[in-house]
N, C-alpha and C positions, 0 to 999 in steps of 0.2 A: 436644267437647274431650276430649282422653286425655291422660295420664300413667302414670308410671311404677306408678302404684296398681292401675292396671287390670289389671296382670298378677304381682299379690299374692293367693294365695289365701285364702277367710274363714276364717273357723274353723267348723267345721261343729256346734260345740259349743253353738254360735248358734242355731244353728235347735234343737236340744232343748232349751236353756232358753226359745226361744220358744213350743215345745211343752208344756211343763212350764209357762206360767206362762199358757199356755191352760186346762190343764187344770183347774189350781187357780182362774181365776175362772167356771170351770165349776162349782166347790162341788169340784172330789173335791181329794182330797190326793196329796201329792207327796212320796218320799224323795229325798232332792234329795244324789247320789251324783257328780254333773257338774262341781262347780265346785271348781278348783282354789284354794282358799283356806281360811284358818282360822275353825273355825265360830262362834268365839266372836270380839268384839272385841277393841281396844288393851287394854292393861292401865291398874286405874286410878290407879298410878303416870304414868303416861304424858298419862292425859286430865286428871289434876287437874294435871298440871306447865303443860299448857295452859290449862288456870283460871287457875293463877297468873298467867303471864303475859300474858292478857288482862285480870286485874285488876291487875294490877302495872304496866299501862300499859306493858309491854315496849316497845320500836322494832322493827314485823314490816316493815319494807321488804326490800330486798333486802340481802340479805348478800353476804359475799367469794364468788366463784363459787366456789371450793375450800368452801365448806360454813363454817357457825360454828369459830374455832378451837377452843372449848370442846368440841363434840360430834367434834369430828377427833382431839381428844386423848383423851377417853371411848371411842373407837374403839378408838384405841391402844391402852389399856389393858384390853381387851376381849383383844387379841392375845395382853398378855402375861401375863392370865390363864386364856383358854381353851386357848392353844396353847403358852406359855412364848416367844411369839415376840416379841420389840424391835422391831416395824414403827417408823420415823422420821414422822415426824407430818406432813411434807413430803410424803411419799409416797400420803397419804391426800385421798380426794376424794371429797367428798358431795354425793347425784345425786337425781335427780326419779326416786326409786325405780328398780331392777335395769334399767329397759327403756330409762331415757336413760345408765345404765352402756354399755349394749350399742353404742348409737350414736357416742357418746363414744368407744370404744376403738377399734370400726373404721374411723371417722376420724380417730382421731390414729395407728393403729395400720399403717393401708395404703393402697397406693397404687389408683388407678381401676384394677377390672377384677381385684384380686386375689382368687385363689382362695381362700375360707373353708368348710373341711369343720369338718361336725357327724354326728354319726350318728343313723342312722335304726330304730328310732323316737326320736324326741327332742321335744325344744320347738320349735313351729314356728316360731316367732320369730326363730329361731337365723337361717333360713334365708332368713326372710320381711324379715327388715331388711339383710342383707347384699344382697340385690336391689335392694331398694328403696334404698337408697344408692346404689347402681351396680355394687355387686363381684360378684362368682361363687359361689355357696354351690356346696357340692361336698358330694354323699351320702357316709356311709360307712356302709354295711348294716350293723347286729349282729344275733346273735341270742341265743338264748340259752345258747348253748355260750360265749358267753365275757360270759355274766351280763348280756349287752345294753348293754356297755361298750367302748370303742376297746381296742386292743393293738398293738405295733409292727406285726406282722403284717399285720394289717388297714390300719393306716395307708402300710404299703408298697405295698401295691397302691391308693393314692388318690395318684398324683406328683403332683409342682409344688403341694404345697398353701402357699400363705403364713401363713395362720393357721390354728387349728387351737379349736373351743369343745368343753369338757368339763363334762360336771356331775356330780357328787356328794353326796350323792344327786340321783338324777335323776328327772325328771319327762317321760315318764309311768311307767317302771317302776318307780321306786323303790333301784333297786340303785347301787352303792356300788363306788370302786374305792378299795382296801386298799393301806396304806405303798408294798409294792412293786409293785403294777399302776400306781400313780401314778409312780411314779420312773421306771418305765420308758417311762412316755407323754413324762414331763417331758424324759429323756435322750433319747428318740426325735426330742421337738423342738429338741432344742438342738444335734443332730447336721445337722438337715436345715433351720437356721435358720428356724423355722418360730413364728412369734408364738403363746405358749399362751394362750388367755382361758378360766378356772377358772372356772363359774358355781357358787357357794357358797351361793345361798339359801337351802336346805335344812340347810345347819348347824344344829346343835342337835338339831332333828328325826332320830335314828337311834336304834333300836333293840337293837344290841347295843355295838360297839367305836364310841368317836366318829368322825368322817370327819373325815380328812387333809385340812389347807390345803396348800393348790401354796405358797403361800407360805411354808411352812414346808423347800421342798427347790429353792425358786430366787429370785430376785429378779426374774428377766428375765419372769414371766409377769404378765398384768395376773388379777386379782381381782377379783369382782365378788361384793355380798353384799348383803342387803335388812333392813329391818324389817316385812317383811308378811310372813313365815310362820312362821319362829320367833318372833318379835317380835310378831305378832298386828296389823301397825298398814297391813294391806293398803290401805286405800284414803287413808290420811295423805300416798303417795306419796314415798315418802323412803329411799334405800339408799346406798351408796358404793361405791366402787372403792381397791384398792389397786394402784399401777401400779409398771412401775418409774422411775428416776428420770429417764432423760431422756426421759420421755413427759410427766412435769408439766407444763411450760409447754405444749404443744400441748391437750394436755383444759385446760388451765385456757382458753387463749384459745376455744375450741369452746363451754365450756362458757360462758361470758361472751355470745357471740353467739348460742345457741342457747337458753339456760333462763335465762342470768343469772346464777339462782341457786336451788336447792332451796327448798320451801316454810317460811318462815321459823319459826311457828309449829310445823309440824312437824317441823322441829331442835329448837325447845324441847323436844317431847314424846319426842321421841328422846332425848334426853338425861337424860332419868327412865326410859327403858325397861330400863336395864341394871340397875337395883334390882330388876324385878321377876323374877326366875331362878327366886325357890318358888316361882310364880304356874305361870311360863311351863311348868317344868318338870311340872307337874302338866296341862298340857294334851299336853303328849308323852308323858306317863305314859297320858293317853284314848288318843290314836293306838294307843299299843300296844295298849294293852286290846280298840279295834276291829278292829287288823290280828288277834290271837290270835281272836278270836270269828270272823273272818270267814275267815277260812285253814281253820278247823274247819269251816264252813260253808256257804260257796260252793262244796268240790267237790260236797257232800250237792246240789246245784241244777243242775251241772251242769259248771261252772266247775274244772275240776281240774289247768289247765295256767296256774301263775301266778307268773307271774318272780319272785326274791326280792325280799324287801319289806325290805330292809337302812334304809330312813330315808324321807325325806320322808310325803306321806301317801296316796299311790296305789296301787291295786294291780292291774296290768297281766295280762289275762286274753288268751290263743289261745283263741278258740272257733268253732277253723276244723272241730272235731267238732261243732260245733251251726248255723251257718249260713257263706254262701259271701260274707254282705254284713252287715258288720257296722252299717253305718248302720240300714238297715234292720229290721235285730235291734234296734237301741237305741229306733226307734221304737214297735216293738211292746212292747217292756219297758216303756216308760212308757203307751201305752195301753192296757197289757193286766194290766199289774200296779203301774202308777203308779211305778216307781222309774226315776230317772233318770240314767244314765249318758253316757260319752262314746265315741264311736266312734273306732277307731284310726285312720282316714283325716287327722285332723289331727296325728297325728304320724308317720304313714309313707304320703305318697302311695299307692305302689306297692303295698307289704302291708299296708298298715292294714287291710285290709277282713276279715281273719281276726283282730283285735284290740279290745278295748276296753276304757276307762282306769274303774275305780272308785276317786271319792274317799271315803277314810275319815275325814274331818275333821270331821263331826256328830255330835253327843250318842251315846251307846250307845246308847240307846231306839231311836233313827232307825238304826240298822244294825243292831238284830236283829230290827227290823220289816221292815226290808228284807230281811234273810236269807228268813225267813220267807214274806215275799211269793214269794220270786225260786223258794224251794223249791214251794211249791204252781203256780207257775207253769208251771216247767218238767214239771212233773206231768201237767197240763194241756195240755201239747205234744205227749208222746210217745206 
């Protein structure tokens, strides 16, 4: 029996954490460099808000499939204190974290077969659910002449596209597109009617200038933002959408047959997580602190060609000067010097194989032992 699943690609990120967690019940140890999420848990604003409410005897059934009104309006005001933005509270919609957003928008958003470009390297997911639905994911190559981000240019030679997914910061590079590279993505789309989906999880998480909501410079783009990275609350599975307005009722009914409704419990806990900002902030204060130690450091290993690191927490390495197959480089990094990374084939089919993704999201200690290993390693090669 086959389906549609069968011609979904893994994630190859898979097999080195299967590697890496061979290794470690082998006795040795692991800098564990691979996995896209935050190193520390929820905040404990968040996890005691869920004590209360399981001692408070809460009602955790299902909620309105639009998400608790309480945590929709907490959202809200989210908007119009990080961005100065008046989001309408109608317009807000809370999801079984960022990845049932995605589902959600490209079936209320297009019709069977429509073409959805992302660019490459990017999130595979982007690509890998717009298949698996039915529709057409459509490449758009960057690189790093235009900071590894779309531009009209670029998206003029991608026609017919119906939808269009952007992120900022992005993952796996980390770079960022600034006021006016966003306005002109957003004007690019609104010329070629082309549906924008904003992926914003990485909010919060940036480095220098904070990152531009698309919501902030249209209405017509749908929104998509989480509680597991800024937010610390990766596996509580819980994020939202902000759409526009006559897309409500179709995510509302999708989402009613499809999830119901977000984990109820973890609406309560979300709804304590916006108290904790001196918590949260001091874990994007580490990010920086590892991205500055490791930019010092990974070119000393080898590493000297690496996209800007404007926000989220990766940092995207070419190391088409050290091997031709980057999988295979990540294997030996982990058996050869125990640190574990990811290979760029899960975010660019085609060139991945001269790429690969470092996360910076664990303790300092664990990234300057990793520098250190990676330096003597490469030592050791040449």
């Amino acid at each position: 029996m086959t389906g549609r699943g069968d011609s979904i690609a893994p994630f190859y990120v898979m097999e080195v954490m299967k590697a890496a967690a061979q290794r470690e019940a082998d006795g040795n140890d692991v800098m564990h460099m691979e996995v896209g999420e935050p190193g520390t848990g929820a905040p404990p604003q968040a996890i005691a808000a869920a004590h209360a409410a399981l001692d408070a005897g809460v009602h955790l059934g299902y909620t309105d499939a639009l998400g608790l009104l309480s945590l929709r309006a907490r959202i809200a005001q989210h908007y119009l204190t990080a961005y100065g933005l008046d989001i309408d509270v109608g317009r807000i919609v809370v999801t079984t974290g960022s990845s049932a957003g995605f589902v959600l928008s490209f079936l209320a958003a297009f019709e069977d077969g429509a073409r959805i470009g992302s660019v490459e390297p990017g999130y595979p997911a982007y690509r890998n659910t717009a298949n698996a639905l039915g529709f057409t994911p459509v490449s758009i190559p960057v690189t790093a002449e235009t900071r590894f981000q779309p531009t009209p240019a670029l998206l003029d030679a991608s026609p017919d596209l119906d939808g269009l997914v952007i992120a900022s910061p992005a993952n796996p590079t980390g770079t960022m597109l600034d006021r006016p590279a966003l306005q002109a993505v957003v004007d690019w789309c609104a010329a070629h009617h082309v549906c924008l989906i904003s992926d914003e999880i990485y909010h919060g998480i940036t480095f220098g200038d904070p990152a531009v909501t698309a919501a902030a410079l249209t209405e017509d783009a749908i929104i998509i933002n989480s509680f597991s990275k800024y937010f610390s609350m990766t596996g509580w599975r819980i994020g939202w959408m902000v759409v526009p307005a006559d897309l409500v009722s179709a995510v509302e009914r999708l989402a009613q047959n499809l999830y119901i409704s977000a984990p109820a419990l973890s609406q309560h806990a979300a709804l304590a997580v916006f108290d904790a900002t001196v918590e949260l902030d001091e874990k994007v204060a580490g990010y920086r602190r590892n991205r500055d130690l490791l930019l010092r450091e990974l070119p000393k290993a080898g590493f000297k060609k690496i996209a800007p690191v404007d926000g989220a927490f990766y940092m995207f390495a070419d190391v088409s000067e050290l091997t031709d197959n980057a999988q295979e480089f990540c294997h030996k990094m982990l058996a050869e010097a125990g640190v574990a990374t990811t290979p760029g084939i899960d975010f660019d089919p085609d060139r991945g194989k001269q790429f690969l993704r470092f996360s910076i999201s664990r303790d300092f200690a664990t990234m300057e032992e990793a520098a250190r290993r990676l330096r003597i390693w490469q030592k050791t090669r040449i």
